[in-house]
LOLUMRO-51748 format. One line per field, with one value per residue: residue number from 0; x, z, y of N, C-alpha, C, O, CB in turn. Coordinates in pm, 1 decimal. Glycine has a CB too. Layout:
<atoms>
resi (NUM/...)
n.X (X/...)
n.Z (Z/...)
n.Y (Y/...)
ca.X (X/...)
ca.Z (Z/...)
ca.Y (Y/...)
c.X (X/...)
c.Z (Z/...)
c.Y (Y/...)
o.X (X/...)
o.Z (Z/...)
o.Y (Y/...)
cb.X (X/...)
cb.Z (Z/...)
cb.Y (Y/...)
</atoms>
This chain:
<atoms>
resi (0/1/2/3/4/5/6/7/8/9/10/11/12/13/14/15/16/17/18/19/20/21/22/23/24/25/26/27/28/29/30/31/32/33/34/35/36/37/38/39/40/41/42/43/44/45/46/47/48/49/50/51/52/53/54/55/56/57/58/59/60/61/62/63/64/65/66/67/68/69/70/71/72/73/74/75/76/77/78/79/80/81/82/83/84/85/86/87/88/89/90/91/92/93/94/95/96/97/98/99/100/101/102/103/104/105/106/107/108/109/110/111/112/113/114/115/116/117/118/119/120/121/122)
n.X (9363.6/9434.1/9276.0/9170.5/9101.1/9137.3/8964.4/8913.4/8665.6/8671.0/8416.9/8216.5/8384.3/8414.5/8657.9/8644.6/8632.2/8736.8/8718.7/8773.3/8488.7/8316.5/8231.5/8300.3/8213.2/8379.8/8343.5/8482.8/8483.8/8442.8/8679.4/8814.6/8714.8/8767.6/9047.8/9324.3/9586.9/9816.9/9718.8/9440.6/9371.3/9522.3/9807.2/9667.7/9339.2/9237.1/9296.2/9190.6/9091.6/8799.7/8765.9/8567.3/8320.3/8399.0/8269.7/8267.5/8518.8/8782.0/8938.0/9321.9/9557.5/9694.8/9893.3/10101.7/10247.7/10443.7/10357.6/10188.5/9998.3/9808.2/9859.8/9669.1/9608.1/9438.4/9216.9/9240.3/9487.2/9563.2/9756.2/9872.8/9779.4/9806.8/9643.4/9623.6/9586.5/9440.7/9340.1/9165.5/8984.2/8848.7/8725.4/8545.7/8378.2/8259.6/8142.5/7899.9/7828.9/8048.0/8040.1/7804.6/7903.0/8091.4/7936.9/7792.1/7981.5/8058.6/7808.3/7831.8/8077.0/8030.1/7824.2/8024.2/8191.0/7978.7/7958.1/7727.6/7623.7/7542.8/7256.2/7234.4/6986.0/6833.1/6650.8)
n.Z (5060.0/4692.3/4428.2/4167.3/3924.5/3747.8/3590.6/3415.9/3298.3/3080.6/2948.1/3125.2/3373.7/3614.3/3810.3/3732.6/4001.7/4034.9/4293.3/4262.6/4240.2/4312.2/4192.0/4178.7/4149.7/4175.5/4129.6/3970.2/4089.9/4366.0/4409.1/4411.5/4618.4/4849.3/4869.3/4958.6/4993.0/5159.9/5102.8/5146.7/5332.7/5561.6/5797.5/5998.6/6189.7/6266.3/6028.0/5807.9/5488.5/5290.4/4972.1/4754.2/4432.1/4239.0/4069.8/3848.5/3785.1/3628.2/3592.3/3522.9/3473.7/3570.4/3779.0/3905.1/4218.0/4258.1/4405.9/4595.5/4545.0/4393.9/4187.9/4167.4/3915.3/3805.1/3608.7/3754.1/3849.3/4092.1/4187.7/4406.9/4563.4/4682.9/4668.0/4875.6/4836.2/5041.8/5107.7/4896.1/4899.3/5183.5/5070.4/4851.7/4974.7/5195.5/5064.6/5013.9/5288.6/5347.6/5138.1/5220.1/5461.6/5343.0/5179.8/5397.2/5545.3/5336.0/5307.0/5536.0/5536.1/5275.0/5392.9/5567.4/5457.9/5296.7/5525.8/5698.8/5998.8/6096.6/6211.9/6532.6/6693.5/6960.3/7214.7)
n.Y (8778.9/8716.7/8837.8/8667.9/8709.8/9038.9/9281.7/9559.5/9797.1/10006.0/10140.9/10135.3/10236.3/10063.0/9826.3/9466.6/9236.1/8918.0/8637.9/8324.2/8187.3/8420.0/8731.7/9078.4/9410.2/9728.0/10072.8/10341.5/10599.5/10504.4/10364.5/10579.6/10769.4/10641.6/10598.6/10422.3/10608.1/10823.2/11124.1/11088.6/10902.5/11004.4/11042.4/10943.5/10854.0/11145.3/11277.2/11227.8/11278.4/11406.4/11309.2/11529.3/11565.6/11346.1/11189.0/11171.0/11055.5/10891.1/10600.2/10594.6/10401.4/10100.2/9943.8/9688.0/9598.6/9480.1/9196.8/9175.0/9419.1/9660.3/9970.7/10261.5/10456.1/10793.1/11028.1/11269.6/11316.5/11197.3/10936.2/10823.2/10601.9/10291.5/9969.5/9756.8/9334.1/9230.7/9500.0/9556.0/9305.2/9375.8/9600.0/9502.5/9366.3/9447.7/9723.6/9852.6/9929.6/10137.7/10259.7/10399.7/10579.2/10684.2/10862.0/10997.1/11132.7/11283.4/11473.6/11612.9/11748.7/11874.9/12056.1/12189.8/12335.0/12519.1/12648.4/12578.9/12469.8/12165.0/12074.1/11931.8/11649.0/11672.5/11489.6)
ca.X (9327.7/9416.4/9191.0/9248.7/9093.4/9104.2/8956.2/8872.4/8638.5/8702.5/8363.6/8155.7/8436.7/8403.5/8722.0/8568.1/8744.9/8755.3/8743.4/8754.2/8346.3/8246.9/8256.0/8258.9/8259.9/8412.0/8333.3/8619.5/8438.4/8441.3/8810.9/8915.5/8677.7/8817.4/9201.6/9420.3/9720.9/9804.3/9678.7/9294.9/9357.1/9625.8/9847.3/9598.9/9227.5/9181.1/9358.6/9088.1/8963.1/8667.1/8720.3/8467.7/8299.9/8447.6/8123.8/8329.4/8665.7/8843.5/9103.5/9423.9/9664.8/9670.8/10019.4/10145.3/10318.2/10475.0/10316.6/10071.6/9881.9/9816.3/9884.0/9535.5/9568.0/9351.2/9229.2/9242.6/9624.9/9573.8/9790.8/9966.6/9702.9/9856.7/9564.3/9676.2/9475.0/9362.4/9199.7/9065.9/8886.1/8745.1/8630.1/8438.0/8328.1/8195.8/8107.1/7730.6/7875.3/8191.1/7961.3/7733.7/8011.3/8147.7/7785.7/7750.5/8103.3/8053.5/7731.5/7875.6/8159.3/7927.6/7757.1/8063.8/8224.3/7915.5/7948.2/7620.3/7651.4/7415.2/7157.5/7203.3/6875.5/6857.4/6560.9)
ca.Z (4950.7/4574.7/4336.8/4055.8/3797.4/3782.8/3498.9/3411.5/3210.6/2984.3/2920.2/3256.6/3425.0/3733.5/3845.1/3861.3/4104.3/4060.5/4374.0/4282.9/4190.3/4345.6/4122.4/4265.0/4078.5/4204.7/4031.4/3960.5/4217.7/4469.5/4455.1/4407.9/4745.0/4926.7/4831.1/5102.2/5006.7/5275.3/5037.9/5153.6/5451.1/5621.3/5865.3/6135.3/6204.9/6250.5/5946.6/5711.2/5394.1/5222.5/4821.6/4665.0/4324.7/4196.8/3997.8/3668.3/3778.6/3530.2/3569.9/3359.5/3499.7/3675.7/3772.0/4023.8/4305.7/4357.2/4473.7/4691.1/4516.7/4273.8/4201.5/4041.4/3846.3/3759.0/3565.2/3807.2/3885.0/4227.5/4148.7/4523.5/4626.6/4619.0/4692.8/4876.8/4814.5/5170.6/5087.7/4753.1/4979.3/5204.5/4942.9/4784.1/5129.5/5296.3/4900.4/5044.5/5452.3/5306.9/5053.0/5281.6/5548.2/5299.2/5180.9/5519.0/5559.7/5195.5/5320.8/5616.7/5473.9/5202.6/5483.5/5641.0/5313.6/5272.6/5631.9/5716.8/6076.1/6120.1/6321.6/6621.7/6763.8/7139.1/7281.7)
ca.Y (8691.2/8765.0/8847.5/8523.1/8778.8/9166.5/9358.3/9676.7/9830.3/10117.7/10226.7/10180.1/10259.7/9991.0/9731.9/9390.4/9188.7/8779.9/8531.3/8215.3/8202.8/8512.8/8842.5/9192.5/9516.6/9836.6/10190.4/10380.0/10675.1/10450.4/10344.5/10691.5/10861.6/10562.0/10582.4/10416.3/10678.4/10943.2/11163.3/11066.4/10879.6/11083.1/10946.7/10934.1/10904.3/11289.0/11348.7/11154.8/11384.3/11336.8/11429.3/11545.0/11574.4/11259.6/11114.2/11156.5/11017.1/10753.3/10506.9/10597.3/10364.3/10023.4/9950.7/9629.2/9698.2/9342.1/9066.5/9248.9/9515.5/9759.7/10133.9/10307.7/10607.9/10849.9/11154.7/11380.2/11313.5/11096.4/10842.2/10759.2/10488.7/10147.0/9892.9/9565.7/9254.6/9273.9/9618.7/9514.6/9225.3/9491.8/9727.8/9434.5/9306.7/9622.0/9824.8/9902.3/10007.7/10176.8/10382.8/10510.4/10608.2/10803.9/10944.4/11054.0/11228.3/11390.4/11522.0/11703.7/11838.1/12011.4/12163.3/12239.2/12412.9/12579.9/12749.1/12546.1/12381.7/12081.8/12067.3/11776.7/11645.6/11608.8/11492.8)
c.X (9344.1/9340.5/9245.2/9187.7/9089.4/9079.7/8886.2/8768.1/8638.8/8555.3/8246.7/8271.6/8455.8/8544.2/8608.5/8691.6/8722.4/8789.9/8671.6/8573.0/8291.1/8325.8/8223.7/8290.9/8266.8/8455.8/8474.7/8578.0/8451.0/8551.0/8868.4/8871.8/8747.8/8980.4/9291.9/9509.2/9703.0/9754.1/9505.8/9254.3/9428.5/9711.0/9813.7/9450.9/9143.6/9242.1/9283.5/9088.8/8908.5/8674.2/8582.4/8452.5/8358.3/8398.9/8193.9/8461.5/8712.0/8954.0/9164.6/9505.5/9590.5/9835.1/10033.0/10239.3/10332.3/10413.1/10182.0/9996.4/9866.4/9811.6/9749.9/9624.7/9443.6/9324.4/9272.9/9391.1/9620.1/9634.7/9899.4/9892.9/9746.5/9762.2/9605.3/9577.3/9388.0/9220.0/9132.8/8940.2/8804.1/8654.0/8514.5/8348.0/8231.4/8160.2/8022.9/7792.0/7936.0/8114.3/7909.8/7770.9/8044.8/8039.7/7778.2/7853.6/8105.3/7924.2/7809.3/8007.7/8105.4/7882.0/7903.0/8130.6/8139.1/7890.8/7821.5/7696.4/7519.3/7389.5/7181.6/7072.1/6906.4/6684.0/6535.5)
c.Z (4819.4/4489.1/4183.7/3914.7/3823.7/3623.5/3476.3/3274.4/3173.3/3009.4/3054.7/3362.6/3597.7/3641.9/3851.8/3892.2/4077.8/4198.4/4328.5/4206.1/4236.3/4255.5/4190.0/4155.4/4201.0/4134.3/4061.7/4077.3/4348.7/4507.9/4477.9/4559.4/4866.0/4929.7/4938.3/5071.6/5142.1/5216.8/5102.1/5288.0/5552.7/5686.6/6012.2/6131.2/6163.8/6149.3/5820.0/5628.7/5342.8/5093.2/4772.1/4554.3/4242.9/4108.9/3860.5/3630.2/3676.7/3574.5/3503.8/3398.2/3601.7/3695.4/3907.2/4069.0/4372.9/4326.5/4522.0/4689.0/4436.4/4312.2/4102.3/4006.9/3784.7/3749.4/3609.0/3874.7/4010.2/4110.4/4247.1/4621.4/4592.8/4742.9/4703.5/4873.7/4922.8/5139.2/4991.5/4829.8/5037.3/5148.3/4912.8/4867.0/5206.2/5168.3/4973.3/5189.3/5399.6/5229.8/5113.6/5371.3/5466.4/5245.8/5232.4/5555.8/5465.1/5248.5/5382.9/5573.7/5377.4/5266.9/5571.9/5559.5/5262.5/5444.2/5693.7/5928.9/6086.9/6224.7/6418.0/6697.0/6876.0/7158.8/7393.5)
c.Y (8767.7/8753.5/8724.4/8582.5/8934.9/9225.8/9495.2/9724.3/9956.3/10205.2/10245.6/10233.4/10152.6/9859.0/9611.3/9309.7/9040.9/8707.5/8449.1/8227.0/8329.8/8655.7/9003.8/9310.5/9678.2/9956.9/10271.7/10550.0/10680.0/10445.9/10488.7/10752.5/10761.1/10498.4/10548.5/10541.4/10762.3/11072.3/11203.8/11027.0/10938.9/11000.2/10930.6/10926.3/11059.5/11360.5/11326.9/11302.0/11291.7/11406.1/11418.1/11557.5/11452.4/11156.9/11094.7/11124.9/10887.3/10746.9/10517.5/10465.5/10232.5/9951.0/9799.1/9660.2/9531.6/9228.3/9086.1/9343.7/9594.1/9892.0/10139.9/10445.2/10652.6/10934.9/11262.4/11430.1/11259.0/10993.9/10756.6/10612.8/10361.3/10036.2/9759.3/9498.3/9274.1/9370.8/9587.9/9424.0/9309.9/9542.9/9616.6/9372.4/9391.2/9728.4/9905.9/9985.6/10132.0/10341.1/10465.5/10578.6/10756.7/10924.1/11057.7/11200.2/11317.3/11502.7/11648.0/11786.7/11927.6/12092.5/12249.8/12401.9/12524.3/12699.1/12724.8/12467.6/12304.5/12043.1/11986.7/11785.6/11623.1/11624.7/11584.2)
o.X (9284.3/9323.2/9353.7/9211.5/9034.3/9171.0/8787.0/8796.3/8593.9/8556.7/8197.5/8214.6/8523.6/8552.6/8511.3/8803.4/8617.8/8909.9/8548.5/8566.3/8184.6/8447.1/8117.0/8388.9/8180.4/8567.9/8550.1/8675.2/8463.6/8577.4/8960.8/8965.4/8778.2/9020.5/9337.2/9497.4/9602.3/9743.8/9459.0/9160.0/9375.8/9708.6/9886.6/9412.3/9051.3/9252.2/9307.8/9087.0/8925.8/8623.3/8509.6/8563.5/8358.9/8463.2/8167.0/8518.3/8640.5/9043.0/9132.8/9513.9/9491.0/9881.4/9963.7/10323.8/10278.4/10423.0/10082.7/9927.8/9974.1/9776.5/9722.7/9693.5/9361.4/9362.6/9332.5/9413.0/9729.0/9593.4/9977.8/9942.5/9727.0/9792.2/9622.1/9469.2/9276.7/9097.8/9011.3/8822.7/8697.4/8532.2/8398.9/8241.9/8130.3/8154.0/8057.0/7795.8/7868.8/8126.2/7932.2/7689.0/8033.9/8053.5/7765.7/7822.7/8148.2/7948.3/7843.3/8008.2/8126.9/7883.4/7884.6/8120.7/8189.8/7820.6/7774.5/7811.8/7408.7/7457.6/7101.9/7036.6/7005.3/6611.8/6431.2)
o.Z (4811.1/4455.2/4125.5/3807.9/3929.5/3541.7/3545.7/3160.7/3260.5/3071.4/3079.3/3458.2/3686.5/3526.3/3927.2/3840.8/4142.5/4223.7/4328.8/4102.2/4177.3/4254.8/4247.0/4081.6/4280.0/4084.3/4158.2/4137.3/4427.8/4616.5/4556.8/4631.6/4972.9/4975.1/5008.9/5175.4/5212.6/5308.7/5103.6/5353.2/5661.1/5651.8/6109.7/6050.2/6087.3/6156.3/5725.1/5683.8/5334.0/5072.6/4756.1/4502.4/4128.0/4075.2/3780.3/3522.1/3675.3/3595.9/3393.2/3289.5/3673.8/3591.3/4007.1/4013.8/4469.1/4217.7/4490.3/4785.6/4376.7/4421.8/4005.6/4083.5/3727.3/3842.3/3542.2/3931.8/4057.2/3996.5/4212.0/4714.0/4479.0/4861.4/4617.0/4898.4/4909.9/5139.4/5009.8/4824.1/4982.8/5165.2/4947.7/4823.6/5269.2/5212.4/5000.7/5184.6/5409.3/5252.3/5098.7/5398.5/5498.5/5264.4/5183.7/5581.0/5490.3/5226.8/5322.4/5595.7/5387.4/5227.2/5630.3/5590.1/5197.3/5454.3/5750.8/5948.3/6086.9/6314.1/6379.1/6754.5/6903.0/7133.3/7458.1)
o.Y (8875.0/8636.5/8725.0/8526.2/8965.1/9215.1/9517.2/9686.6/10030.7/10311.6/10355.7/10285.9/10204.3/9817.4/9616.7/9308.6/9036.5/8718.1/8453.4/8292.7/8348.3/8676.8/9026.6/9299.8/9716.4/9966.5/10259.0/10596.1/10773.5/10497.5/10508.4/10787.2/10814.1/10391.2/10638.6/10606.5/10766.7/11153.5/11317.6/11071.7/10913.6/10882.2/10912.6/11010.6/11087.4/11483.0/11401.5/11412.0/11170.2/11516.3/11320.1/11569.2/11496.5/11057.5/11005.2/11141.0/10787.1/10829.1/10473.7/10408.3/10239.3/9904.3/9817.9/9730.7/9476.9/9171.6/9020.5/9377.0/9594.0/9935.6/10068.7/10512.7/10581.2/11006.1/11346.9/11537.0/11291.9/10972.0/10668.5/10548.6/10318.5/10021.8/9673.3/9551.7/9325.0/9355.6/9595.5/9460.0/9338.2/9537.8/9640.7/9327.4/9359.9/9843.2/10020.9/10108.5/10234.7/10461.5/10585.6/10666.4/10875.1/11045.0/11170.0/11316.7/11429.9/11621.5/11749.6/11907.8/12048.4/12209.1/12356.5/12520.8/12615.6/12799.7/12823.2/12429.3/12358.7/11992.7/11901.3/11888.4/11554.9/11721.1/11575.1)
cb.X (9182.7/9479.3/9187.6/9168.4/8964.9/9229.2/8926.3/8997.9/8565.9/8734.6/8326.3/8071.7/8400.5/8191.2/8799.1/8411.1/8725.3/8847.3/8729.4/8794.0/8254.3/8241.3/8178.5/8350.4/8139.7/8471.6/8183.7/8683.8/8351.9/8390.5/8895.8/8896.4/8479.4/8730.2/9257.7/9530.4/9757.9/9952.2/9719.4/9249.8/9365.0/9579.8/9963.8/9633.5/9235.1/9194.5/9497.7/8911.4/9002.2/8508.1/8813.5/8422.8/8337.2/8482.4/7951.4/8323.0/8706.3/8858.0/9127.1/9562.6/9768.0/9532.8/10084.3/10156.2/10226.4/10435.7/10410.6/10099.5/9856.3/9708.5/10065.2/9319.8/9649.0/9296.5/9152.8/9135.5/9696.5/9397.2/9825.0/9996.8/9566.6/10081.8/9482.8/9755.5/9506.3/9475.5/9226.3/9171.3/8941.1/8779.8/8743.5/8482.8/8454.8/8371.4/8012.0/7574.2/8011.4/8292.4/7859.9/7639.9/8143.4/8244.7/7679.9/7762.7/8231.6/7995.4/7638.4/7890.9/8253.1/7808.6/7630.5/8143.5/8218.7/7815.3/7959.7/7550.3/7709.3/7402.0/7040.8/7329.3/6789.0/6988.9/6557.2)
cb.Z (4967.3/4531.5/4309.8/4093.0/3716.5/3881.8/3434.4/3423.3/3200.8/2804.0/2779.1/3323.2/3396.2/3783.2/3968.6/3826.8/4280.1/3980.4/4500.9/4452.2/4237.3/4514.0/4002.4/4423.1/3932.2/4264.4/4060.9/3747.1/4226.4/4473.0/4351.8/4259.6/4767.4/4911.9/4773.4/5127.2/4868.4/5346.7/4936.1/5056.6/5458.8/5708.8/5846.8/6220.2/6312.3/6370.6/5945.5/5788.4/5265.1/5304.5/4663.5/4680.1/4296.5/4274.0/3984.0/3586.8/3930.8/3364.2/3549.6/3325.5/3557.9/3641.2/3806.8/4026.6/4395.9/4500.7/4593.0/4778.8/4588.6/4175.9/4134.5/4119.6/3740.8/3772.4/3541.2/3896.0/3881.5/4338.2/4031.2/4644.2/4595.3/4627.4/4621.2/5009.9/4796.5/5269.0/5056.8/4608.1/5080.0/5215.9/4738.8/4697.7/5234.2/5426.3/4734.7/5083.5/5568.0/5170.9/4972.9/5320.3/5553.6/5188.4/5249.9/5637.9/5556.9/5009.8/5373.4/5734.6/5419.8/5138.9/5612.0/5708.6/5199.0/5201.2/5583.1/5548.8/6194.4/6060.6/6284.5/6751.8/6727.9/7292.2/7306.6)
cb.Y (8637.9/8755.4/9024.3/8304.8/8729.6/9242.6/9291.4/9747.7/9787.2/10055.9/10204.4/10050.4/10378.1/9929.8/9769.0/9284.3/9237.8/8750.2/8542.4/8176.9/8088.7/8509.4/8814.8/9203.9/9525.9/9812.5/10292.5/10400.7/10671.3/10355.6/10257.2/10810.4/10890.5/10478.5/10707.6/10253.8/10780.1/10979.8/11083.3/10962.7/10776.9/11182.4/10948.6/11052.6/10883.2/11370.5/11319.5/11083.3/11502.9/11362.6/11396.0/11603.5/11691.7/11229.1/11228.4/11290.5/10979.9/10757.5/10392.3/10770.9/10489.6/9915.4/10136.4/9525.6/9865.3/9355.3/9023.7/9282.9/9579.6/9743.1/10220.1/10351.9/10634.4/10833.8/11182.6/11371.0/11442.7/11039.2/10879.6/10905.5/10492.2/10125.5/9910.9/9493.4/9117.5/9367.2/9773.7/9390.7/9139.3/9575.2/9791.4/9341.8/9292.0/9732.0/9742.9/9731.6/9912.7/10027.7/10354.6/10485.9/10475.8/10761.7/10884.6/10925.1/11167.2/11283.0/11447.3/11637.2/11774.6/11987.5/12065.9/12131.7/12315.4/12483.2/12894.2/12429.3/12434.6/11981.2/12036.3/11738.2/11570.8/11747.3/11396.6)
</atoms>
């Protein structure tokens, strides 16, 4: 489904997304830790990264790619993520799941980076 409005704002930095009556906003943090490119997602499951530090990322660039989706850019020079409507739906669909997924994965990678291994409980 395409978004029938997309705008951006400059100074909060969040996409919002238009369906039809329903409005969704997506922070420019969010799109960037969650970047389809191969870049982020790899080209496999076990190839996933998790960037970090990304709290202060900005949108330079919003570029279409067709018919079917957009290119983001942004500060930090990621600029290979091309977001089909599909995923845009997702993202705005799953925001709250999606977030804390990645939360979770940011966590452990800090610990892992830090040479920490975490704890597992076993009864």
């Amino acid at each position: 489904m395409k978004p029938t409005q997309i705008k951006l704002s400059n100074e909060s930095q969040q996409l919002e997304l238009r369906y039809g009556t329903e409005t969704f906003t997506l922070s420019a943090e969010l799109l960037r830790v969650l970047s389809p490119s191969a870049e982020v997602q790899g080209h496999g499951p076990d190839q996933k990264k998790v960037p970090l530090d990304k709290q202060s990322v900005r949108i330079t660039g919003i570029e279409r790619q067709g018919n079917y989706a957009l290119r983001l850019s942004f500060d930090d020079g990621h600029d290979t993520g091309i977001y089909s409507w599909p995923y845009f739906r997702e993202l705005c669909l799953k925001q709250d799941e999606l977030w804390e997924e990645y939360l979770e994965e940011a966590k452990q990678r800090r610990l892992e980076l830090d040479g920490v291994q975490p704890l597992k409980w076993q009864p």
